[in-house]
N, C-alpha and C positions, 0 to 999 in steps of 0.2 A: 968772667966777671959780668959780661953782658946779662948771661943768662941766668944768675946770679940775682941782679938788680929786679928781671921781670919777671920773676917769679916771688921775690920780695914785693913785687908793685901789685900783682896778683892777688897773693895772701891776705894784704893790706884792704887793696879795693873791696874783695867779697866782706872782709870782719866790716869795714863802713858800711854797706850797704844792708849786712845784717845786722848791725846797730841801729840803723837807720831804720828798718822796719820792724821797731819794738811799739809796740800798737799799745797806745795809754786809754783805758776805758773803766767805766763807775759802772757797779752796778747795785740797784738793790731791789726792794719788793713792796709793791701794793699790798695794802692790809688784804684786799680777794684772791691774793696769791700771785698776782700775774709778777714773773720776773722782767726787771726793765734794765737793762744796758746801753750807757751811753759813751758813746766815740766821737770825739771832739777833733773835727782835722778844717783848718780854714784857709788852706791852699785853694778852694775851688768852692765859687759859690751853686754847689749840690747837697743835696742832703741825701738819705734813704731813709725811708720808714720802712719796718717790716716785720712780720712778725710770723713764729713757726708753731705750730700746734703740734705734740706730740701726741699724731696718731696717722697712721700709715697704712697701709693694707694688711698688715699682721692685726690689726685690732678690729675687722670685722669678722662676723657672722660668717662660717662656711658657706651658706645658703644666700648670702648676700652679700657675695665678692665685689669688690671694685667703688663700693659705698667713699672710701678716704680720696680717690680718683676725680667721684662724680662731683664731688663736694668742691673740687679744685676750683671747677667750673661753676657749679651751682649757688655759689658766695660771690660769685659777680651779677647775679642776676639785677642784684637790688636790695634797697634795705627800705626802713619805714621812710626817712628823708630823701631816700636818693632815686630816683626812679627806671623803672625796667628798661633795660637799654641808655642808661644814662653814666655808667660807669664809667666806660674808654673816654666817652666825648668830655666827662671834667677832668679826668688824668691830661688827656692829650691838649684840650683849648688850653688849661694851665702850665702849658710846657715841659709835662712830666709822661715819664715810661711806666710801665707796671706790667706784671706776669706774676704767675703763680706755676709749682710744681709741684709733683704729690711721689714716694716712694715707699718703701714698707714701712719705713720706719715715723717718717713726719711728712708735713704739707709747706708748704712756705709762700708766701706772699708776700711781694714790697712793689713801692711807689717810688721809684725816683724823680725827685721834682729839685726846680730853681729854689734858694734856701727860706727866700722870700713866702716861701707856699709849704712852709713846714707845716701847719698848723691845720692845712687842709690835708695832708696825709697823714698824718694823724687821726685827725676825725673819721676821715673815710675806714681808717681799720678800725675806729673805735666803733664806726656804724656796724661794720661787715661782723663785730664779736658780739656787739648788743641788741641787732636788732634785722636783723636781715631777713627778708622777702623769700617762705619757703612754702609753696602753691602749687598745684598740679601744672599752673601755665610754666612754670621757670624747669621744674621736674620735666614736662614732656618736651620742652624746646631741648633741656641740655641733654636729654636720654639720646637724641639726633645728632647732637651735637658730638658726642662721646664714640657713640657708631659709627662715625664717618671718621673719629678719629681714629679706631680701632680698623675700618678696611682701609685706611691710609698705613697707619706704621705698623700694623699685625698681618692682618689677612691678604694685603697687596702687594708687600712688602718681601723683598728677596733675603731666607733669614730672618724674617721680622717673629720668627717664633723659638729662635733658638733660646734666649735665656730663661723662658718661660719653659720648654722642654727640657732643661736642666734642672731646676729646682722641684719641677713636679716629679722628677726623681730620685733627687736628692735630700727632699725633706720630709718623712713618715707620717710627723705629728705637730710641728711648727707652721703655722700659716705663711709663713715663709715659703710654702709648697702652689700656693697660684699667684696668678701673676697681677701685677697693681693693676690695668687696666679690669682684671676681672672678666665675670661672666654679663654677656647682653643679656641674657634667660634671667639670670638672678636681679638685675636693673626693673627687667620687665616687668616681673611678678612682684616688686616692692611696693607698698602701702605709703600714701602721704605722712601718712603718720609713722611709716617706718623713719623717714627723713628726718622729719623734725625731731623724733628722739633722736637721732644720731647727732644731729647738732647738739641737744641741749644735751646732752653727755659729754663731748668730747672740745667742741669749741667754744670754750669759756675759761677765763681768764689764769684760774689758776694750773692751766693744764699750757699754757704759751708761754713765750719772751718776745718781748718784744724790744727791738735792739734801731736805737736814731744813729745815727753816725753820717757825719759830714761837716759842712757850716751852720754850727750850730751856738749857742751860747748858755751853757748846762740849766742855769739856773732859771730860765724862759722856758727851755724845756722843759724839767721837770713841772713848771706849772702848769705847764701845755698838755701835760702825759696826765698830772692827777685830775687838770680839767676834763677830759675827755673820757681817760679809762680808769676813774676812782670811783665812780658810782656802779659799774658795771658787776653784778651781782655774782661773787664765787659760788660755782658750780659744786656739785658734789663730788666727792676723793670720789678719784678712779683708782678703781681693782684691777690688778691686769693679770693675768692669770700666765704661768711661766712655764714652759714647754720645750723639756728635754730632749734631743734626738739619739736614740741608742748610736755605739756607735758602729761604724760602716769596718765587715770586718771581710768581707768577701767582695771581686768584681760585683756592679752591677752596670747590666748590658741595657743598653735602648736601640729603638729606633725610630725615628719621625720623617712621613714625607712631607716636602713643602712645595708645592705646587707652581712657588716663583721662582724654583733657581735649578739652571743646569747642570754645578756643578758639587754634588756634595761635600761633603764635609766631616770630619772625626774632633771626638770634645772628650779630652780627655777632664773629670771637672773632681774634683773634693773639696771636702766639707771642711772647714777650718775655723778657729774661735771670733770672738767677740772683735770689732774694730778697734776695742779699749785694749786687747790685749795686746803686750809686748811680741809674741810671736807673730800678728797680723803686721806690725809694721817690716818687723825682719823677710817676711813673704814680700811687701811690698819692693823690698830687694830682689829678692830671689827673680822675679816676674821683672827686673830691669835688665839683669844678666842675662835671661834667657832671651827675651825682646824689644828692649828696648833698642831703636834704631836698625840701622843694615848694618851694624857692628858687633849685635847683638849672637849669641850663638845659635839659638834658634835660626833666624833667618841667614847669617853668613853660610851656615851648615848648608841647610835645605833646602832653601831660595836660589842663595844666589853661588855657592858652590857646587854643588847637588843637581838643582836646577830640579826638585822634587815636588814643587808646590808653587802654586800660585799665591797662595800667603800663609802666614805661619803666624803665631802669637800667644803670650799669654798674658795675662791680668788676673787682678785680688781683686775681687767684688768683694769689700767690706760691708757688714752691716751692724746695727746694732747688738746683735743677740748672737748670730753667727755669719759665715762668711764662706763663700766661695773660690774658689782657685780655679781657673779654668785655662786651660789647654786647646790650641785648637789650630787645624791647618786644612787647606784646600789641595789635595794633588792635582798635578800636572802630566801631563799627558798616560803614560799606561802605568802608572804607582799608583797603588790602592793605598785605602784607607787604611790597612794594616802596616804597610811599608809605613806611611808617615809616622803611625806609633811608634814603630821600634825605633827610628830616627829620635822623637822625640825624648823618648824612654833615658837612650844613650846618653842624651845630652842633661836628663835629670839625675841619672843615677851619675855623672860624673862631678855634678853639685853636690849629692853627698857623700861622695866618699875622696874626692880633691879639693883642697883648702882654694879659693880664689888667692890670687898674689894680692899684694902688698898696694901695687899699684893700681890693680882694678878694685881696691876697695877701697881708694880716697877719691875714684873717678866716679862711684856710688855716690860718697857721701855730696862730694861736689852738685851732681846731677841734683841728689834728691835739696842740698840748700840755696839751689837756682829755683826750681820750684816752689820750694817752702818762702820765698821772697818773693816771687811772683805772685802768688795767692794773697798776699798783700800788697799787694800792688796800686790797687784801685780799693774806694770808700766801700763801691756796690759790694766788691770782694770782703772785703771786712766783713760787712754787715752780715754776712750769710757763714764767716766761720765762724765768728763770737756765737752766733746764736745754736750752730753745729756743734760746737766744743760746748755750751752747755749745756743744752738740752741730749744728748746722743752720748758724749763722750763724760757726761758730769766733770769736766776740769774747764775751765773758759780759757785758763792759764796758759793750755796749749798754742795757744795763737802767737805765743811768743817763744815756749821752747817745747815744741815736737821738736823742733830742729835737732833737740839732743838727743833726742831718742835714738832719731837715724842715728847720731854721731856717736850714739856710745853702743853701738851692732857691732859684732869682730865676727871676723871669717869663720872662728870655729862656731859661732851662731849660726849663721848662715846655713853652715854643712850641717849644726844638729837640728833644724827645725827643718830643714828639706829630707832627713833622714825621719822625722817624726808625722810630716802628714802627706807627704808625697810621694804615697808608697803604691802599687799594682791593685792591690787585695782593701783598699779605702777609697776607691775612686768608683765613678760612672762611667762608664766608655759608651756614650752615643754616637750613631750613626746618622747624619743629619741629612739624609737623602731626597732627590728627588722623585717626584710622583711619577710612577710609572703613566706610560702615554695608553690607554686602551685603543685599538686597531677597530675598527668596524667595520663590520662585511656590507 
């Protein structure tokens, strides 16, 4: 009866707390397109302003890789009001944080400030969309700026070129195929004038959202939002040109050396659909069974009953257009890179062809709606999946039930979509090696 009662108290608790985090938000649109969402929570006197531009490293120039990157940086330089180097110091004297991040698909920027100071983050994005400071002084300080980012987490960096050595061979004809930070060569050889059209192309209003969520009181806001970004002149409709990958019907082999690490590595990696799709979330299973945790098959196997590897794992790199699955582990002492494979192999081809129980598939759904309630957890959080779900995903609505999605996957899901892209003859098998040492006489 005991145990009866707490797992009755159990049941109960997680449905409150996921009632509890049913996220109430408005949204609508500026006559120049820009979409505006708003989230009303006044627990806590913070606010976020922020806002995502859809445009990511997929939307540049071959020739001119890592432009949506440079931009991260090169939008804090300064605007016509706000002066060079003057950014951080009115976030920070006002009590407030800010950062920006850039990926294929979008860029994103917000200001957390006391709720008091809504009105100057506000402004400040309104500066950063209408009028911002684009000069060869702000272009050659952030081109140094970007450099030292790329021999920090690229070139110095142990590993720091794996996922980029994945997609450069795993995507034919999708930009998808280099990596956000881009080429320095292609930086170098850019025109002032390259810059500022890529601004006045891509960051302007009707190409964003921008999403306030915190203590806020709607109807301030809203006149906040049209004072600031209702004059800001819509851009012209972007074209975005849509790129098929045939698909992967044979191994393909690689190899890379990386000059920071002793101990290689194998990546086992396939190509898989859209983040929007239904079968990218059932992977997102797939990739909890196999590693999530030391309980996980992967690592119970290989790790830590095997004793084959120093680490083991896999992950869905979703993205907008398509998606990654990747596979990967480090041996341990005299187990080659091959060994780990067939390990691996074992442990996938027994996802497709034996049903998970009963009970490891309410121990998924559990996992993935502790998660799914943690990412709402926090205002900043909010802010960043309202504007993800609708820019990326076109549904905002997700914010309240993906949770279904997990919850309505069945194990013969599972076994049919790990039997439909996780197969030998669809994959990349790289060899992530270290740089041979040359001897001198």
């Amino acid at each position: 009866m005991k145990i009866q009662i707490l797992t009755l108290f159990s049941v109960l608790l997680i449905t409150q707390i996921t009632m509890a985090q049913q996220v109430a938000f408005e949204e609508y649109d500026l006559e120049n397109g820009l979409h505006v969402v708003l989230h009303q929570d006044n627990t806590a006197p913070v606010v976020t302003t922020s806002v995502m531009y859809h445009v990511g490293a997929k939307d540049e120039n071959p020739e001119r890789t890592g432009f949506a990157h440079f931009f991260e940086h090169l939008l804090f330089e300064g605007t016509k009001n706000i002066d060079r180097g003057e950014w951080f110091k009115i976030v920070t004297s006002n009590g407030g944080t800010n950062n920006a991040n850039t990926n294929d698909d979008r860029t994103y920027y917000y200001e957390v400030f006391p709720s008091n100071n809504l009105a100057l983050g506000l402004w400040m994005e309104s500066e950063r969309m209408l009028q911002p400071v684009i000069n060869q002084i702000g272009v050659d300080t952030q081109n140094e700026v970007v450099k030292e980012e790329k021999r920090l987490r690229v070139d110095n960096q142990p590993y720091g070129s794996f996922l980029a050595e994945v997609k450069k061979n795993m995507f034919d004809k999708h930009p998808y195929r280099w990596a956000t930070i881009g080429s320095m060569d292609h930086l170098d050889a850019a025109s002032l004038e390259e810059f500022i059209a890529f601004n006045k192309k891509f960051y302007v209003p009707n190409n964003a959202v921008l999403v306030v969520a915190g203590d806020i009181d709607k109807k301030e806001t809203k006149d906040l939002v049209q004072k600031y970004f209702g004059s800001i002149p819509r851009g012209a409709d972007i074209v975005r040109t849509t790129f098929t990958e045939d698909p992967i019907t044979t191994t393909r082999k690689a190899k890379y050396n990386d000059p920071n690490i002793q101990i290689p590595a194998i990546v086992a990696a396939y190509r898989i659909p859209s983040m929007k799709s239904r079968d990218a979330y059932v992977l997102d299973m797939v990739s909890s069974i196999l590693s999530s945790g030391k309980s996980s098959r992967l690592y119970k196997k290989i790790v830590d009953e095997k004793k084959m590897a120093f680490q083991i794992g896999a992950f869905n790199f979703t993205q907008e257009d398509y998606g990654l699955y990747v596979i990967y582990g480090l041996p341990l002492g005299k187990n080659t890179l091959d060994d780990l494979l067939v390990e691996i192999d074992e442990e996938v081809v027994k996802i497709q062809n034996e049903l998970i129980s009963e009970n490891d598939l309410q121990k998924l759904r559990n996992k993935f709606e502790n998660q799914f309630v943690n990412s709402n957890a926090s205002v900043q959080g909010i802010a960043h999946s309202l504007a993800s779900y609708y820019m990326l995903y076109g549904d905002i609505n997700l914010i309240n039930n993906e949770i279904d999605i997990y919850n309505s996957i069945t194990r013969e899901e599972i076994q049919t979509v790990a039997k439909k892209y996780l197969n030998t003859n669809q994959r990349l098998e790289l060899q992530y090696l270290p740089t041979e040492k040359t001897t001198s006489k």
